[in-house]
C-alpha positions, -999 to 999 in steps of 0.1 A, spaced: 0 0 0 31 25 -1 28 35 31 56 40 55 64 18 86 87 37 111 121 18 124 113 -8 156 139 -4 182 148 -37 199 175 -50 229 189 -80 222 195 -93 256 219 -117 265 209 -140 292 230 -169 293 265 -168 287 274 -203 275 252 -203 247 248 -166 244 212 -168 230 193 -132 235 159 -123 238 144 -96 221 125 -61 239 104 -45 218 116 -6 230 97 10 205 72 -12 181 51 -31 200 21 -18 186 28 -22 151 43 -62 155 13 -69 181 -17 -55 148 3 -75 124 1 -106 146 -35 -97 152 -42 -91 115 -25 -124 108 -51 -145 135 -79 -125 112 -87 -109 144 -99 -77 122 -100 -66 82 -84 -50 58 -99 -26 33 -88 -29 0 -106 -13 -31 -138 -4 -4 -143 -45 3 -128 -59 34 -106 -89 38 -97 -110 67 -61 -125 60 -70 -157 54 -94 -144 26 -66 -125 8 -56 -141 -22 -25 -164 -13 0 -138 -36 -14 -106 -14 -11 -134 19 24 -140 6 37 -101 2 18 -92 32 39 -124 55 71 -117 35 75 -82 50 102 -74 68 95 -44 92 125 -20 92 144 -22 134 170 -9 150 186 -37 172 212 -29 201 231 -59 217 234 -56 248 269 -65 269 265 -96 289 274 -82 326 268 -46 314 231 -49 312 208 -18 299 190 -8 330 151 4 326 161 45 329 182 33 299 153 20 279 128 42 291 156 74 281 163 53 247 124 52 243 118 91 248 148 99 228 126 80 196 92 93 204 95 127 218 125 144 207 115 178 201 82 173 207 72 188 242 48 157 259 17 159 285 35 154 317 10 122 326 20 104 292 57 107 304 51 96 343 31 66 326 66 57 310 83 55 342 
């Protein structure tokens, strides 16, 4: 549909040495991977062309560019022993969203 998908932000985080397999937090995203895994368990339409389509109703070459995505991210690996502490990814997540952009004091304490 041409239309532009910010950059996710994600931590890899390192939680066992020995095998030094990460897992992933969503800093800044989780909204657009959670509707796409929605939209993918048909939990709501599409419109296309003023008719509506569930993703299992798509026809399979619209299913197959629509799965075959791959959202644009930012990934930071995070230093096993040096970990990112939440004023880290609550600053990294600000930084993203509201540089420049003077925020409602609740939306910011909500953060925290």
């Amino acid at each position: 549909m041409k239309r532009h998908i910010p950059r996710m932000a994600m931590l890899n985080v390192v939680s066992n040495k020995e095998d030094m397999k990460g897992v992933y937090q969503v800093i800044d995203g989780k909204q657009r991977l959670s509707t796409m895994l929605e939209f993918y368990r048909n939990k709501f339409t599409l419109l296309i062309d003023e008719v509506e389509f569930y993703f299992k109703d798509l026809p399979e070459d619209y299913q197959n560019v629509i799965s075959g995505f791959m959202f644009p991210y930012y990934i930071v690996n995070e230093d096993f022993g040096n970990e990112f502490t939440d004023e880290d990814k609550i600053n990294w997540f600000r930084y993203i969203n509201f540089a420049g952009i003077p925020q409602d004091s609740e939306h910011i304490k909500s953060l925290m």
